[in-house]
TISE-845217 format. One record per residue: x negated, y negated, z negated of N, C-alpha, C in turn; residue in one letter. Coordinates in steps of 0.05 Angstrom, whole numbers, padded with zeros to 5 digits, always signed. Each point is the difference from the previous one (the first is absolute). Example, Ala and Ser with C-alpha at 12.3 -4.5 7.8 and 13.67 -1.06 7.14 Angstrom:
<nodes>
-00264+00114-00156+00018-00024+00000-00018-00024+00000A+00007-00021+00014-00016-00024-00001+00015-00022-00014S
</nodes>
This chain:
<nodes>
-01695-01136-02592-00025+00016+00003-00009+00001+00029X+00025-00004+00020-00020+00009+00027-00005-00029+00008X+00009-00021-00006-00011-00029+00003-00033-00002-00004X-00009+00017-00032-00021-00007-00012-00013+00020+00014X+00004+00023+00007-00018+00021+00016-00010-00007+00027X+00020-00020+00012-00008-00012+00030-00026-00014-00004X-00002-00012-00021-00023-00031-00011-00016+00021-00002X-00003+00024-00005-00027+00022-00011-00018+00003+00026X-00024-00015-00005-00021+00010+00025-00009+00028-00002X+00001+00009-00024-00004+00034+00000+00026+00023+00013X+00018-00020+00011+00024+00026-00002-00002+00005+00028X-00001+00030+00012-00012+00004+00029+00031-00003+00023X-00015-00003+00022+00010-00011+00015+00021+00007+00022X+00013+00028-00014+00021+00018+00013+00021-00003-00039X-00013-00014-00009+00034-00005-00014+00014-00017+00002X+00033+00018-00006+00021-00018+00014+00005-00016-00019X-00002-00017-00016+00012-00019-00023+00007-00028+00022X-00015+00003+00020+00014-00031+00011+00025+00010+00016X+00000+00011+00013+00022+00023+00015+00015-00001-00024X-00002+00010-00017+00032+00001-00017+00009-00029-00011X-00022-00017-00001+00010-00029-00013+00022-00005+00026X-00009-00007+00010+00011-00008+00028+00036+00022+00003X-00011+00022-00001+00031+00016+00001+00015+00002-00028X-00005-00005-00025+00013-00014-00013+00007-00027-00008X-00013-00015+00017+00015-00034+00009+00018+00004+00016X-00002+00024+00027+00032+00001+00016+00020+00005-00014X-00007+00025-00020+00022+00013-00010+00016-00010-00019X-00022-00016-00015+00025-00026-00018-00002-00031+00005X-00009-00003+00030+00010-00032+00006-00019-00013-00016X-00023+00009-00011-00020-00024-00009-00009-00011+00023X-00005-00029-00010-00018-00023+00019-00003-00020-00016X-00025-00002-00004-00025-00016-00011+00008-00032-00006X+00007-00001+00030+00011-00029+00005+00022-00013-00009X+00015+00024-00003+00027-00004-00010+00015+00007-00032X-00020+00018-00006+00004+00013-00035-00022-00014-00011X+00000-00021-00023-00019-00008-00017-00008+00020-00016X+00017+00014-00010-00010+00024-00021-00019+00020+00014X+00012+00009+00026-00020+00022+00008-00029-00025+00011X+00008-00023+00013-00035+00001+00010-00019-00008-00027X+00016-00014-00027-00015+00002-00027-00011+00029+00000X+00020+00024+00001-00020+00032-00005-00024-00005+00027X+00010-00007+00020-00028+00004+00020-00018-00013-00015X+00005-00019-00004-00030-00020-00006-00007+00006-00017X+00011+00013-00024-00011+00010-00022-00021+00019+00007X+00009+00021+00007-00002+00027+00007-00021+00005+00032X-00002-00018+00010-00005+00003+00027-00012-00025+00006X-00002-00022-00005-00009-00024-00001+00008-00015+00026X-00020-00021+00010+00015-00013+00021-00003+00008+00026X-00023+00016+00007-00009+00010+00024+00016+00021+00011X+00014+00018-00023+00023+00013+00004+00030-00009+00010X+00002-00016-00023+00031-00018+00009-00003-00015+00024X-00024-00009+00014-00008-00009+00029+00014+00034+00029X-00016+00015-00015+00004+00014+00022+00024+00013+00001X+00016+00011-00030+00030+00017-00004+00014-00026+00013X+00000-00026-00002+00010-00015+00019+00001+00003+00022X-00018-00006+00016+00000+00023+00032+00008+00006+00004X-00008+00023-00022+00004+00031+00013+00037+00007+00001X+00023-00020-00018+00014-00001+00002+00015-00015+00017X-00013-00016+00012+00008-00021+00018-00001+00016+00034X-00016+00015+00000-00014+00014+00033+00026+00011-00012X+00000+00028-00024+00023+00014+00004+00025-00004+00006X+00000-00020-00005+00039-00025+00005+00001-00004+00028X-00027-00005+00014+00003-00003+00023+00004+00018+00020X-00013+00024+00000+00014+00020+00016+00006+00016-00016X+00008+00025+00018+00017+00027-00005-00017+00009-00012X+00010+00022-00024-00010+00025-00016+00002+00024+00020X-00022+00008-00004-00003+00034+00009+00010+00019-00009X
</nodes>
């Protein structure tokens, strides 16, 4: 659900649904690149413009330190 809420041009722009995608990819070791099953739910759910950026956005995070 928060895959498909990210894709929502109506959903305003202080919600956290990408913030938690992202902190529940740390918390159970998803990666896109690396789990066929989870980047199938991205693309389902979130399409490709998404699985573009949760890529990134997990890749910057690998690269430096957490706050």
């Amino acid at each position: 659900m928060k895959l498909a809420a990210c894709r929502s041009k109506t959903r305003r722009t202080d919600a956290t649904d990408w913030t938690d995608i992202i902190d529940l990819c740390r918390l159970h070791s998803l990666n896109p690149e690396t789990d066929t099953e989870f980047r199938d739910l991205v693309l389902r759910y979130g399409q490709k413009e998404l699985l573009e950026q949760l890529i990134s956005a997990i890749k910057s995070d690998e690269a430096g330190p957490r706050s």
